[in-house]
C-alpha positions as CSV (number, residue, x, y, z in Angstrom):
1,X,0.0,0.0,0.0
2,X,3.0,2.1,0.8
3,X,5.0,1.6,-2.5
4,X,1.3,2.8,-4.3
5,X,0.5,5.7,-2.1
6,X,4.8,6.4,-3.1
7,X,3.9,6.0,-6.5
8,X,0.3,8.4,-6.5
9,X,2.7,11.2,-4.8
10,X,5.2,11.0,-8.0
11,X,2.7,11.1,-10.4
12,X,1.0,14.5,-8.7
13,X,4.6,15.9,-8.0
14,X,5.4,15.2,-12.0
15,X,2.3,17.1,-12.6
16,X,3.0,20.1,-10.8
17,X,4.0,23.3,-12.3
18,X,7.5,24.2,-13.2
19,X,9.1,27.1,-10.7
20,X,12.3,29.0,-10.2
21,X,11.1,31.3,-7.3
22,X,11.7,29.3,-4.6
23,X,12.4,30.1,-0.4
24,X,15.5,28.8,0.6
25,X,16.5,28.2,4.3
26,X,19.6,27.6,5.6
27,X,19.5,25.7,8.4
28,X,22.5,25.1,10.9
29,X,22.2,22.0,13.2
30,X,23.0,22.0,16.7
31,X,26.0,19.9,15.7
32,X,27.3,22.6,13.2
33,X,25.9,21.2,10.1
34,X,24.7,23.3,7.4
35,X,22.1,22.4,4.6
36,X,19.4,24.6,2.4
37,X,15.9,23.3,2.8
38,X,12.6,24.5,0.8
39,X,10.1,23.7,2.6
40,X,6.6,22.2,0.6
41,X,4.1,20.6,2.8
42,X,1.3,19.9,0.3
43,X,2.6,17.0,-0.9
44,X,3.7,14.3,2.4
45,X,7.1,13.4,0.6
46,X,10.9,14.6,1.2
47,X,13.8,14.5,-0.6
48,X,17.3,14.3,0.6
49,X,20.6,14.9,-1.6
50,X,23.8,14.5,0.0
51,X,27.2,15.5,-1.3
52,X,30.7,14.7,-0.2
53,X,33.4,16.6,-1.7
54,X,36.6,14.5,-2.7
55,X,35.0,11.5,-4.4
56,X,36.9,8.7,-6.6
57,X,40.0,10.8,-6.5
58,X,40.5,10.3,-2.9
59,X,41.7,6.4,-4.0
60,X,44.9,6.1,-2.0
61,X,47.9,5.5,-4.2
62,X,47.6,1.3,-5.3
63,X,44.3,1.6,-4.5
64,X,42.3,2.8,-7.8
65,X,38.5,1.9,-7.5
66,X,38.4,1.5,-3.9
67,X,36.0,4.8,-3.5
68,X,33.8,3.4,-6.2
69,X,33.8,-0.3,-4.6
70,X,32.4,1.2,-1.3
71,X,29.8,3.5,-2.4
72,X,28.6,0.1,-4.4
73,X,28.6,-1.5,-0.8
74,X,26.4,0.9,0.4
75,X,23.3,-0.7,0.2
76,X,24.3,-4.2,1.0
77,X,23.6,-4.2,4.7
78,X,24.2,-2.7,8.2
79,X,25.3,-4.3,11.6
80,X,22.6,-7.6,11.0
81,X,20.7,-6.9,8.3
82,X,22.2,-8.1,5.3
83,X,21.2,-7.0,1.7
84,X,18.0,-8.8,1.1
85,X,16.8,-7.4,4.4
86,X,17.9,-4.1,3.8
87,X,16.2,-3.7,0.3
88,X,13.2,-5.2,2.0
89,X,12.9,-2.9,4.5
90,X,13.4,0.2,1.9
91,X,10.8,-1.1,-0.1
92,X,8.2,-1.2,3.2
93,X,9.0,2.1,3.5
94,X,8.3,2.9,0.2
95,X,11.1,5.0,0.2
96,X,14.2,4.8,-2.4
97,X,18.0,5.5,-1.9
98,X,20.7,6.5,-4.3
99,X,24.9,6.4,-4.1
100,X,27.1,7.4,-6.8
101,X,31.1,8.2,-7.1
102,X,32.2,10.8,-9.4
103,X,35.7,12.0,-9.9
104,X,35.1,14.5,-6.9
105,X,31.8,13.8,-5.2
106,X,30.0,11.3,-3.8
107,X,26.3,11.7,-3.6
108,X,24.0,9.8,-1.8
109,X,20.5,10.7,-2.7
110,X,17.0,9.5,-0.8
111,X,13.1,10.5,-0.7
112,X,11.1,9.1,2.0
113,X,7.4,9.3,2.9
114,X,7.2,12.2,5.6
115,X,5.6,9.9,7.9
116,X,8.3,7.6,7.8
117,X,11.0,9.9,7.8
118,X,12.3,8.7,11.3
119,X,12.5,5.4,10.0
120,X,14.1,6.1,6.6
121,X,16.4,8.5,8.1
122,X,17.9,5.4,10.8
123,X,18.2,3.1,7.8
124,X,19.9,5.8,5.5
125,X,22.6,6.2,8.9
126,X,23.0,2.7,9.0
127,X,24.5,2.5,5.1
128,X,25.9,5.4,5.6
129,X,27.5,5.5,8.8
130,X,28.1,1.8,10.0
131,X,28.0,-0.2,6.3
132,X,28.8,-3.9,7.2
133,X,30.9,-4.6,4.6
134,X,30.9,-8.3,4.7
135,X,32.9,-10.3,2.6
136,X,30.1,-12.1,0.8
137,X,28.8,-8.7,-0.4
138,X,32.4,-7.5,-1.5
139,X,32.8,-10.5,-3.7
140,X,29.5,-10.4,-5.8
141,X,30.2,-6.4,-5.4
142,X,33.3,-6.5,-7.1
143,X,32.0,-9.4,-9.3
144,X,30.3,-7.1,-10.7
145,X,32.4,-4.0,-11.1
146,X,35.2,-6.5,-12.7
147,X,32.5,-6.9,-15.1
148,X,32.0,-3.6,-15.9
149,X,35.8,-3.3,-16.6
150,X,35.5,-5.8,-18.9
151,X,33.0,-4.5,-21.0
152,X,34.5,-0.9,-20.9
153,X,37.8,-2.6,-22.5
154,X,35.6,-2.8,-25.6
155,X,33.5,0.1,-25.4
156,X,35.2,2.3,-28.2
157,X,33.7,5.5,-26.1
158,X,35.2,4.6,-22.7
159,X,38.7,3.8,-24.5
160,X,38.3,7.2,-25.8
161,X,37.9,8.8,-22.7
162,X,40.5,7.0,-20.8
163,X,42.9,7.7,-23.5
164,X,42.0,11.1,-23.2
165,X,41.9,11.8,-19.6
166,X,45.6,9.8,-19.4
167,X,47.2,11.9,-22.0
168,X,45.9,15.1,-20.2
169,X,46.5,13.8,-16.7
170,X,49.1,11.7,-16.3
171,X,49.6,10.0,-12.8
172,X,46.9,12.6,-11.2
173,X,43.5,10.6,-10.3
174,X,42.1,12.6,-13.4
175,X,44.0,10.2,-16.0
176,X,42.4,7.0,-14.5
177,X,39.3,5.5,-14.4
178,X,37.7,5.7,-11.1
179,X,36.2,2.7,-11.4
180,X,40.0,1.2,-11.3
181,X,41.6,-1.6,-13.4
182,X,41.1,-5.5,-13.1
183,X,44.3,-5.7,-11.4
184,X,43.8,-2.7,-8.5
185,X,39.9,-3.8,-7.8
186,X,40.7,-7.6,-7.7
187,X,43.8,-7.0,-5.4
188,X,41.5,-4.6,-2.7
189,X,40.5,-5.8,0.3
190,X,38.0,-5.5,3.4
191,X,40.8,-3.1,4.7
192,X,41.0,-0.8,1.6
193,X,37.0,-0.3,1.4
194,X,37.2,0.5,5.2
195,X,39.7,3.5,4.3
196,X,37.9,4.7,1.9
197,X,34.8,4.9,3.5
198,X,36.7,6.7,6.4
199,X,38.3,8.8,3.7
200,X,35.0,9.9,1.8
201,X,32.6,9.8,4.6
202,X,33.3,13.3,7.6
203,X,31.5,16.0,8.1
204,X,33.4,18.4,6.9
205,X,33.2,17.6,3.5
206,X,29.3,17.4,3.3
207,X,26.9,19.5,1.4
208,X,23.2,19.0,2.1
209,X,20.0,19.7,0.3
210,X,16.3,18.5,1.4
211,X,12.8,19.6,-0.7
212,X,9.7,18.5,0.9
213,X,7.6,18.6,3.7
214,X,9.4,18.9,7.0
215,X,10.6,22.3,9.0
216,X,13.8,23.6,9.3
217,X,13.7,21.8,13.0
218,X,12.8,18.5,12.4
219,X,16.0,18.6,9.3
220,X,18.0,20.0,12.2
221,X,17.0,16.8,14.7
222,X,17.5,14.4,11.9
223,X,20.5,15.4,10.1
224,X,22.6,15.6,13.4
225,X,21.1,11.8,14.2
226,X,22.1,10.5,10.4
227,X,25.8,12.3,10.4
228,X,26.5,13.3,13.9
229,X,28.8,10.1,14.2
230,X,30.8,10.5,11.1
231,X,34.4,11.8,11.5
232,X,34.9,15.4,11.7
233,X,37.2,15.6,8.8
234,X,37.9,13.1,5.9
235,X,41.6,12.7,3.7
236,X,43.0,15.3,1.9
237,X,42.1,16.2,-1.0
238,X,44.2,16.0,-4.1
239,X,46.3,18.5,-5.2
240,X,45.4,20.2,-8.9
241,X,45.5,18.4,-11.7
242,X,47.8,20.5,-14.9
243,X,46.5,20.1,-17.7
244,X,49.5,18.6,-19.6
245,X,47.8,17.8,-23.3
246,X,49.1,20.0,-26.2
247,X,47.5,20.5,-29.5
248,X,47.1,17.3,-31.6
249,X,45.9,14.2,-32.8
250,X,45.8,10.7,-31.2
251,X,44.3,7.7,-33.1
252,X,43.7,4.5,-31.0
253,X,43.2,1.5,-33.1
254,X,39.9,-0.5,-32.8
255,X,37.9,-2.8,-35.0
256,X,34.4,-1.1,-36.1
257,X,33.3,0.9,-38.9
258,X,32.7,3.9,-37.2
259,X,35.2,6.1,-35.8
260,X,35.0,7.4,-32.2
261,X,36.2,10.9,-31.3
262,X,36.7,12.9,-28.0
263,X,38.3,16.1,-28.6
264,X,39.2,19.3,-26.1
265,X,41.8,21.6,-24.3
266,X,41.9,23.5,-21.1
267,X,38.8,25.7,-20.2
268,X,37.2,27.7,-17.2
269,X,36.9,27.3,-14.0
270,X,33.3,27.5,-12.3
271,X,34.0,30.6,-10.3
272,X,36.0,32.6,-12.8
273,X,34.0,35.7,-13.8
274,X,33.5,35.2,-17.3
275,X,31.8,31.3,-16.9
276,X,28.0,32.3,-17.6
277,X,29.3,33.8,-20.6
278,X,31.2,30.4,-22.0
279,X,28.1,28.4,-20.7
280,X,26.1,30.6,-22.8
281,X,28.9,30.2,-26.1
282,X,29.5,26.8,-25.7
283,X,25.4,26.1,-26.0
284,X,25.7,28.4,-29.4
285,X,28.1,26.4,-30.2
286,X,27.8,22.6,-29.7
287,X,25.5,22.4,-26.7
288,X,21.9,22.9,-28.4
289,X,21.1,19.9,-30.6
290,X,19.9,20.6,-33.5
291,X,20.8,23.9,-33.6
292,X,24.2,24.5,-32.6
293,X,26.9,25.7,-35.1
294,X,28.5,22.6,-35.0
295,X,25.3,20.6,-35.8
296,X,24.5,23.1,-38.8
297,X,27.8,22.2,-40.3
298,X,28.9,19.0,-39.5
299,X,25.1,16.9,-39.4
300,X,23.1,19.5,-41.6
301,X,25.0,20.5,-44.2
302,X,27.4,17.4,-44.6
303,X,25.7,14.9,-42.6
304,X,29.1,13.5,-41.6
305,X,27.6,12.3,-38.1
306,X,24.2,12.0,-36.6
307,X,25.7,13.9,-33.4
308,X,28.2,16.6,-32.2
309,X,28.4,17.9,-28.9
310,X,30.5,20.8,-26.9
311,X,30.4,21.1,-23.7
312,X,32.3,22.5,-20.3
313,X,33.9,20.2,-17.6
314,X,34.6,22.3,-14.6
315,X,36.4,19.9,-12.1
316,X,37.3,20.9,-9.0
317,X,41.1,20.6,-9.5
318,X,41.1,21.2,-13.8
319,X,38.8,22.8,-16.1
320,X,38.4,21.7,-19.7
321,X,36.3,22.7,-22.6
322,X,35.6,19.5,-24.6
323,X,33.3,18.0,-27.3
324,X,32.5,14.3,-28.8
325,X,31.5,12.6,-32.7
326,X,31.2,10.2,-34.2
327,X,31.8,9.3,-37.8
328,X,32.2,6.4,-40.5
329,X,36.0,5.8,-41.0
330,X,36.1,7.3,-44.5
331,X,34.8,10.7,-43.4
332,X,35.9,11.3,-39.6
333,X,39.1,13.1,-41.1
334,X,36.7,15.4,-42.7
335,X,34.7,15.8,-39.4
336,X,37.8,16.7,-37.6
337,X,38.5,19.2,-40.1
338,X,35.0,21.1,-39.6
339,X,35.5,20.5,-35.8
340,X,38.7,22.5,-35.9
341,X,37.3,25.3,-38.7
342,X,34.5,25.8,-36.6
343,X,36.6,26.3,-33.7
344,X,38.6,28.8,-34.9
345,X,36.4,30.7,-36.6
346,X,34.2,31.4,-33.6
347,X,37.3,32.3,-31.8
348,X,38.3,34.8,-34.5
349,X,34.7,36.2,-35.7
350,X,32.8,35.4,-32.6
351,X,29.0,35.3,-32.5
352,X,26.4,37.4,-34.6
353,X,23.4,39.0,-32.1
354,X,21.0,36.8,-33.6
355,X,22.7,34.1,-32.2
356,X,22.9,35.5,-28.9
357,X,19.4,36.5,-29.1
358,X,18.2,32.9,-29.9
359,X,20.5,31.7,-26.6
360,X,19.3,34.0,-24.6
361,X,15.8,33.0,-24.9
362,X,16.2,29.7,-24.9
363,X,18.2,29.6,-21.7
364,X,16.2,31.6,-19.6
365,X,13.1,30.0,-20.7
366,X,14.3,26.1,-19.9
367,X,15.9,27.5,-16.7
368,X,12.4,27.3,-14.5
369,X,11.4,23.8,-16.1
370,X,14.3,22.7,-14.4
371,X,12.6,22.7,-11.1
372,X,10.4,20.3,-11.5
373,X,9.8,17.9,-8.9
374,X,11.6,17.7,-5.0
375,X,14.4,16.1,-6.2
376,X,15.7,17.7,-8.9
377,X,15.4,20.8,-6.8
378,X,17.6,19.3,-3.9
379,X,19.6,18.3,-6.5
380,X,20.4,21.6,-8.0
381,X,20.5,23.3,-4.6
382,X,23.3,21.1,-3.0
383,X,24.9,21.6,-6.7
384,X,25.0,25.1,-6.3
385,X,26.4,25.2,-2.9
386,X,29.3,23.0,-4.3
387,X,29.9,25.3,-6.9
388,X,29.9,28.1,-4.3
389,X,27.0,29.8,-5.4
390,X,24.3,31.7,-2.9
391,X,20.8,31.0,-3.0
392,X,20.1,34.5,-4.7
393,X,21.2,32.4,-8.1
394,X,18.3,31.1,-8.5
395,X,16.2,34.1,-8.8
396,X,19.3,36.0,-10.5
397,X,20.7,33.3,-13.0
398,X,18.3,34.6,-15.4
399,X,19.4,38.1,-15.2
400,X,22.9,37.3,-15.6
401,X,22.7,35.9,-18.9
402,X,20.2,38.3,-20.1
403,X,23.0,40.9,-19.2
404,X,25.8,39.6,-21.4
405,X,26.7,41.6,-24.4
406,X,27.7,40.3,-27.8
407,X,30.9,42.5,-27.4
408,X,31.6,40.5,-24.2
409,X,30.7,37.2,-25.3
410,X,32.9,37.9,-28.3
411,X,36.1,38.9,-26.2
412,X,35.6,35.2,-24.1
413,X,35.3,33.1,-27.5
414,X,38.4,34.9,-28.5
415,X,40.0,34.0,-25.2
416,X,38.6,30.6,-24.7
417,X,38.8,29.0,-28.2
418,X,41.8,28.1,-28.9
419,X,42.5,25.6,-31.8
420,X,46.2,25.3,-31.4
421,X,45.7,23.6,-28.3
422,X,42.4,21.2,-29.4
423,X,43.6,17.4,-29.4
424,X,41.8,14.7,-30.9
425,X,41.6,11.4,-29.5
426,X,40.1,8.6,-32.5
427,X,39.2,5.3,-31.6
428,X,38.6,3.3,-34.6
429,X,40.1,2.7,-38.4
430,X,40.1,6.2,-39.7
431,X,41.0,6.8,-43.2
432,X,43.7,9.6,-43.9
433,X,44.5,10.2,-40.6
434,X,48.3,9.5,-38.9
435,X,48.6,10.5,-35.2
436,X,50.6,13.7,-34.6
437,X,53.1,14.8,-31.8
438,X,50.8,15.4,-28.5
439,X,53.9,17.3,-26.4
């Protein structure tokens, strides 16, 4: 009955009005946590996004995938409640939890009725917090990620990216797959995943969200009983990652008619000034389907791919501006030579106020259709205190890119775009095409 009454609730909140004016709290425990909360008590759900900053690059050296292997652990059990019991007891909650590892977060992410919210809350400590990790679980755990290793060994668009982030990288935790190799993940042990979970998992490394319908008190009470017990602080984090690919071309061998290509240099960080502006270029650019320059040339007037894409990757220790194609193996040499036109042109001639115009609006109009539902709200409000944003950005995002000039958006293309420096990484059997010097 739960699990339908769960399911009634997401159909009403999916059918609720967009909205970007929202009332923000921020709400400081009695144990010195901070989170944002909006509270919405029409509808009796809540939604809980977690963040904690350092992610799969806090791997200790010989350790690669450990960070990854835990969060995967998460949901396997706590103190005597193995797996089965665990996922049974979710489900007569009818609530739902989430964990993910990224290169420098790890997010845990949970909605609960609010009239189990006590109960969810104790069983979302219990995988967080105190995790069993028993040995059983680690073996079909890592079973499984060994599998995915596998299948990313033949996946011409991971071999693509970890070519990429290698040559750009180097030894960093940037030029290796978080989710390790077949050799580091099969050699890790009880010990390791303990670590890491000690590593990840302190309080002063957590950013907090919650969307729904409980007060700024009651998040108080229950956030102190879910995290009060973690460490206070976590490992340190890794030092920043230079940016050590030049300008280039790297072709990777692989058996298949259709040539894979990742392609990029350094970009922006999320904090410096003129980022709403390259956001704004980049989805002029390659970021707006159909519409993007790169589309126009590459799809509609050559049709040399169904798809090309721009976009910006602001990690917390490097910053990159980077795009991906693909192409049949007689004509990707002929995509990468629209790819790099195309980038140099709008770094010498910029963009035309039409252009801009056509951005503008469509930005600003998708913005409130963001905030659709509980979760994506927490989700973008525990985003944005990552990124060290206030929560007057929601309500002044909007006006910021309505203020940017074409004269403005011109001098950042000319500043960001630079085409001496893009390097192409092909996986595949391209035609015409010999690697060049990357250093």
């Amino acid at each position: 009955m739960r699990a339908f009454v769960y399911a009634l609730i997401a159909c009403v909140i999916a059918a609720a009005p967009a909205r970007a004016e929202i009332d923000i709290q921020q709400v400081t425990t009695p144990g010195g946590l901070t989170a944002w909360l909006v509270e919405e008590p029409s509808i009796p759900i809540v939604a809980l996004e977690l963040r904690f900053k350092g992610g799969g690059s806090l791997d200790a050296p010989g350790k690669r995938g450990a960070t990854n292997l835990m969060v995967g652990l998460l949901e396997e059990g706590t103190g005597e409640m193995d797996a089965r019991a665990f996922a049974r007891a979710t489900e007569e909650l009818a609530a739902s939890f989430g964990y993910d590892t990224y290169d420098d977060t790890v997010s845990v992410s949970a909605k609960f009725l609010t009239d189990t919210t006590e109960n969810a809350m104790a069983l979302l400590r219990g995988a967080i917090v105190e995790p069993s990790f028993n040995q059983v679980a680690i073996d079909r755990v890592k079973a499984q990620v060994l599998s995915g290793i596998a299948s990313d060994e033949t996946d011409p668009n991971k071999i693509a990216g970890r070519t990429f982030d290698k040559l750009a990288f180097g030894d960093h935790p940037y030029g290796s797959s978080l989710n390790g190799t077949r050799e580091s993940v099969s050699a890790l042990t009880r010990d390791d995943i303990v670590a890491a979970h000690q590593a990840v998992f302190a309080r002063d490394r957590v950013f907090i969200s919650a969307v729904g319908d409980i007060s700024a008190e009651e998040l108080a009470t229950f956030l102190d009983n879910l995290l009060g017990d973690l460490p206070a602080t976590g490992a340190p984090l890794p030092d920043r990652a230079d940016f050590a690919l030049a300008g280039g071309l790297t072709v990777v061998p692989f058996d298949t008619p259709q040539s894979v290509v990742l392609f990029g240099h350094q970009g922006l960080e999320r904090d410096h000034p003129d980022f709403v502006a390259a956001y704004v270029l980049n989805e002029i650019f390659g970021g707006s389907g159909l519409t993007s320059r790169l589309m126009e040339e590459a799809r509609e007037k050559r049709g040399l791919t169904y798809g090309v894409y721009s976009y910006l990757v602001p990690k917390d220790h490097a910053e990159m501006i980077m795009g991906s194609v693909a192409s049949a193996n007689t004509r990707v040499a002929e995509t990468i030579e629209v790819i790099r036109a195309e980038w140099a042109r709008l770094g010498q001639d910029g963009i035309t106020a039409e252009e801009l115009a056509a951005a503008k609006t469509y930005l600003t109009g998708a913005y409130p259709l963001r905030f659709d539902g509980n979760g994506p709200i927490a989700n973008i409000l525990v985003g944005m205190q990552m990124d060290g944003l206030g929560p007057e950005y929601v309500t002044e995002r909007n006006a910021l890119v309505e203020a940017l000039t074409r004269e403005e958006m011109n001098r950042v293309a000319r500043e960001l775009m630079q085409p001496d420096n893009l390097h192409f990484v092909v996986v595949g059997q391209p035609d015409g095409l010999d690697a060049e010097p990357s250093q």
